[in-house]
ROVEXNU-426118 format. One line per 3 residues: number of its first residue (from 1); their letters; for each residue y, x, z of N, C-alpha, C. Coordinates in Angstrom, 2 decimals, m for minus. Example, Ala and Ser with C-alpha at 12.3 -4.5 7.8 and 13.67 -1.06 7.14 Angstrom:
BEGIN
1> AS> m5.69/13.19/7.80/m4.50/12.30/7.80/m3.30/13.20/7.80 ~ m2.25/12.85/7.08/m1.06/13.67/7.14/0.03/12.90/7.87
***
This chain:
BEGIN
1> XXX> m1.17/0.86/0.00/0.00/0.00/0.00/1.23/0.90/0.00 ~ 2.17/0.64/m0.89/3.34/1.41/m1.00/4.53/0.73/0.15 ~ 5.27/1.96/0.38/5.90/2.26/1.81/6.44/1.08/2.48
4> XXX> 7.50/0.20/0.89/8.39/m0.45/1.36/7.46/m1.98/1.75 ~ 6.67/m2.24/1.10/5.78/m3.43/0.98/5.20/m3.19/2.61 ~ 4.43/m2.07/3.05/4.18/m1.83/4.57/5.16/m2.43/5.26
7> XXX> 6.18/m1.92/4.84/7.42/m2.12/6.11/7.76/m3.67/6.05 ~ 7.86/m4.21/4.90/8.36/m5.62/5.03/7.12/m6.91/5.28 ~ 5.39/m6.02/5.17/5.08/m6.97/5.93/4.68/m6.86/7.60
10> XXX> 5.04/m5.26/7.70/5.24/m5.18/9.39/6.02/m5.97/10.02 ~ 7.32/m5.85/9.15/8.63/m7.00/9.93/7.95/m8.44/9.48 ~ 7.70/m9.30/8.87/7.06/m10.38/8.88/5.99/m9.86/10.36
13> XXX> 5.15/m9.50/10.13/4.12/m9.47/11.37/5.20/m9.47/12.87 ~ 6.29/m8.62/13.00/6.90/m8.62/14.30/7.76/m9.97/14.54 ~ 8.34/m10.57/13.54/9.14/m11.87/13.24/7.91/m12.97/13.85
16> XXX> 6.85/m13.33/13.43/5.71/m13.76/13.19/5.72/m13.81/15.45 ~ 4.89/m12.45/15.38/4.54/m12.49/16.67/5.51/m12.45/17.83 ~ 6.98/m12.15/17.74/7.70/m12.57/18.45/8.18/m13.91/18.75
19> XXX> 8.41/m14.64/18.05/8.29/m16.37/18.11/7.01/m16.61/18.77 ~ 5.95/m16.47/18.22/5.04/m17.08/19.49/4.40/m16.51/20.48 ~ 4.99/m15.60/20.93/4.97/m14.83/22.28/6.20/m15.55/23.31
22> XXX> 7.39/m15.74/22.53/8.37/m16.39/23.28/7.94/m17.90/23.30 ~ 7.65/m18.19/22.71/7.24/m19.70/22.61/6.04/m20.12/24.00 ~ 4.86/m19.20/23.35/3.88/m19.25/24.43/4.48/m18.81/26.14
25> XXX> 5.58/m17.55/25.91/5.72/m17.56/27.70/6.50/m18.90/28.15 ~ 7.47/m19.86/27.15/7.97/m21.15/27.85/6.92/m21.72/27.95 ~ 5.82/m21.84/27.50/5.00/m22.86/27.46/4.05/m22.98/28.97
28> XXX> 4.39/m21.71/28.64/3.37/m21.05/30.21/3.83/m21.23/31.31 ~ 5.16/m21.20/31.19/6.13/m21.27/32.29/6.51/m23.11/32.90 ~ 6.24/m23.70/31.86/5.91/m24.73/32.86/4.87/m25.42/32.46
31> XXX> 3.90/m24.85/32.17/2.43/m25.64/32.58/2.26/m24.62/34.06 ~ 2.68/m23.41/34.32/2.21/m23.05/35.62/2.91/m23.73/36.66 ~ 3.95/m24.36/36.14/5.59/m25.10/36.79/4.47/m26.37/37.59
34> XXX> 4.13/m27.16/36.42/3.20/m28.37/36.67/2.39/m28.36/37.45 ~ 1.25/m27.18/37.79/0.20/m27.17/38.67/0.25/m27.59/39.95 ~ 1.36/m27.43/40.69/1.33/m28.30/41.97/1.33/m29.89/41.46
37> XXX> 1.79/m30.69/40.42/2.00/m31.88/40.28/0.44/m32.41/39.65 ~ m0.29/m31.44/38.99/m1.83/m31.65/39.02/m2.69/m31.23/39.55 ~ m2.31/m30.61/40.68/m3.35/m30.71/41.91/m3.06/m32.27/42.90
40> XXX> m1.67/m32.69/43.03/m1.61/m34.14/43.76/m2.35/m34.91/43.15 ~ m2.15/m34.73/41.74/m2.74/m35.83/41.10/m4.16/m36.41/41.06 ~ m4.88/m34.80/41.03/m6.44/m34.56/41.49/m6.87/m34.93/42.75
43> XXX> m5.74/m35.00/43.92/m5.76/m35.34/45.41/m6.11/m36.81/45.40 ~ m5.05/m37.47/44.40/m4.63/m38.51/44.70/m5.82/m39.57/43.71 ~ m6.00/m39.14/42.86/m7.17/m39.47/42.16/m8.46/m39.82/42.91
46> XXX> m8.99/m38.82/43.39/m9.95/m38.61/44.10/m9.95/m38.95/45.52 ~ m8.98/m39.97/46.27/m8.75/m40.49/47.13/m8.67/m41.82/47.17 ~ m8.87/m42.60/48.32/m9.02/m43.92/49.04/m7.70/m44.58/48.46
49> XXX> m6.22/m43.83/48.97/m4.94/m44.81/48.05/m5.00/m44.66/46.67 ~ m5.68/m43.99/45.84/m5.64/m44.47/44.58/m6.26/m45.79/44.18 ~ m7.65/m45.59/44.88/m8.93/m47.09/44.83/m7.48/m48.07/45.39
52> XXX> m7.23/m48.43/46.68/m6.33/m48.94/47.00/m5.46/m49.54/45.85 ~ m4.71/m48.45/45.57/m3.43/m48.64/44.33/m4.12/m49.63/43.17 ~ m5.28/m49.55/42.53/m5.80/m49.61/41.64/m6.56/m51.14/41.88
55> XXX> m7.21/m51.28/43.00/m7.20/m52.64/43.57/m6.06/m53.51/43.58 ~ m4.91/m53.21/44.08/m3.82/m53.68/44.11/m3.49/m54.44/42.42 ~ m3.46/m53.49/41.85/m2.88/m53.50/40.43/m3.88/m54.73/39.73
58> XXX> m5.33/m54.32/39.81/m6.20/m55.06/39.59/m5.57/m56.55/39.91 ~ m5.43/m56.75/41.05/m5.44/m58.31/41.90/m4.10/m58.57/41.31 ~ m3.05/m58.28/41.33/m1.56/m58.94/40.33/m0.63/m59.04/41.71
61> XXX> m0.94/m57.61/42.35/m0.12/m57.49/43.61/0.88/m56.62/43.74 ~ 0.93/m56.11/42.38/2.24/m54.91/41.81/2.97/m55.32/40.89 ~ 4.51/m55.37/40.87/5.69/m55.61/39.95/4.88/m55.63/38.27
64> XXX> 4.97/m56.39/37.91/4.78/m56.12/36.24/5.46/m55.05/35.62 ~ 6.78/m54.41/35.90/7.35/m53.77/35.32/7.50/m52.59/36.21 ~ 6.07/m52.51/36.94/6.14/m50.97/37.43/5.29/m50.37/36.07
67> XXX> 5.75/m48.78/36.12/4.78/m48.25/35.25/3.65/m47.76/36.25 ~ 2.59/m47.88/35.67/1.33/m47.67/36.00/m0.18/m46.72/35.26 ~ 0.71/m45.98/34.61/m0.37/m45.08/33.52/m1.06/m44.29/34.36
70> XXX> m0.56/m43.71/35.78/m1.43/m43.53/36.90/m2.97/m44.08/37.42 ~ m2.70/m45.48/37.13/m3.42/m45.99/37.97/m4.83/m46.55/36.67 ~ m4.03/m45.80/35.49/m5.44/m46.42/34.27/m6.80/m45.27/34.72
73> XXX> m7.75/m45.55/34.78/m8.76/m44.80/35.00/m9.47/m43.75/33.79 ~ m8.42/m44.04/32.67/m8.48/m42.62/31.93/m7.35/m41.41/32.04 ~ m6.11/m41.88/32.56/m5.10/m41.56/32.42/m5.11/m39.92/33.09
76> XXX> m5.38/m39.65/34.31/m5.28/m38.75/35.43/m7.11/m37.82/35.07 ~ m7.86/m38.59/34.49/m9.31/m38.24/34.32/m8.69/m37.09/33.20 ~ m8.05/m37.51/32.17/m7.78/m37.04/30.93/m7.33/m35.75/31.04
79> XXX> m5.80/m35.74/31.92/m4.76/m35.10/32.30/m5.80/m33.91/32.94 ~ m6.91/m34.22/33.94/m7.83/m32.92/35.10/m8.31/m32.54/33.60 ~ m8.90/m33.01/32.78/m9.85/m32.34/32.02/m9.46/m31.31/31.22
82> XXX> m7.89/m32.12/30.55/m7.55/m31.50/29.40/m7.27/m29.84/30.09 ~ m6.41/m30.24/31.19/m6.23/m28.88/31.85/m7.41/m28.27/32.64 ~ m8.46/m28.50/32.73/m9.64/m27.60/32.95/m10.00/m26.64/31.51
85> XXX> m10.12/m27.46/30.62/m10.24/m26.96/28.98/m9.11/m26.25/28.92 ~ m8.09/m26.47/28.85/m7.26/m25.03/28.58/m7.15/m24.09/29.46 ~ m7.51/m24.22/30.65/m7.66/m23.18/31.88/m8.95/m21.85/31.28
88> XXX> m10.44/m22.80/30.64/m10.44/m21.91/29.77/m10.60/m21.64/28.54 ~ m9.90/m21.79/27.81/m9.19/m21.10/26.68/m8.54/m20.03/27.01 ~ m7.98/m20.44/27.81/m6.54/m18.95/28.03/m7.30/m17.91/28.74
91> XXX> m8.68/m18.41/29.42/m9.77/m17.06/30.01/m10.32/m16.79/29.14 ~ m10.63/m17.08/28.22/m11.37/m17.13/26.80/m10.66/m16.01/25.62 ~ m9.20/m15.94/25.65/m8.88/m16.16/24.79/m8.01/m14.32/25.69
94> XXX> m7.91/m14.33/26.84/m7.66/m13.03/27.43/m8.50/m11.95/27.72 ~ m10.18/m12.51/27.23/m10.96/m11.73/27.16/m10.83/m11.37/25.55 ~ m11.28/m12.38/24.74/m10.87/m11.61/23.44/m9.57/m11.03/23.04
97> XXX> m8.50/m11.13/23.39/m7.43/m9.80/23.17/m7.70/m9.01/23.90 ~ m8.43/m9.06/25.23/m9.16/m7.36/25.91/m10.04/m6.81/24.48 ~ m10.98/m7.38/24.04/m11.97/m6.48/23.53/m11.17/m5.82/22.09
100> XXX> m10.36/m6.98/21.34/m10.05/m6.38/20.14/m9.03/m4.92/20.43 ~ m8.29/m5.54/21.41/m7.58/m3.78/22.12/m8.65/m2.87/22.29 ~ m9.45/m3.08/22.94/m10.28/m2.09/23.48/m11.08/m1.23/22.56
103> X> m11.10/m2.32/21.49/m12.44/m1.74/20.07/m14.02/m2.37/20.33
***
């Protein structure tokens, strides 16, 4: 590959991987932000006032115009899972940029 063609697709490659390095650390920065708000949720899920809450809602003993996407029994199921699955990916995915560094 001749010199200048190297160089201009190095800068594409640094253009390239700087956007989603910055992208990925906001991203990171508040899904790690969130983790206290999905561990309550896992608390609260997996607890007596949710059944409660959810009874309630059931029987027509809560405002109609509360929101309630909480209390759907996929809603919070979805939310633990999806973030178990990307919990690992990103272990997944920090072992394979170890090895390709490594050789």
């Amino acid at each position: 590959m001749e010199q200048l063609a190297r160089i201009k697709q190095m800068e594409q490659c640094l253009d390239n991987a700087s956007v989603a390095v910055m992208q990925f650390s906001e991203a990171l920065d508040k899904y790690v932000d969130a983790q206290e708000a999905i561990a309550k949720l896992g608390e609260y899920y997996g607890g007596e006032e949710w059944k409660q809450d959810f009874a309630d809602d059931e029987a027509g003993r809560l405002p109609k115009d509360l929101k309630r996407g909480v209390l759907s029994e996929d809603g919070i199921w979805n939310l633990l899972s999806d973030s178990r699955e990307l919990n690992i990916r990103m272990l997944e995915t920090i072992v394979n940029i170890l090895k390709l560094r490594n050789g």
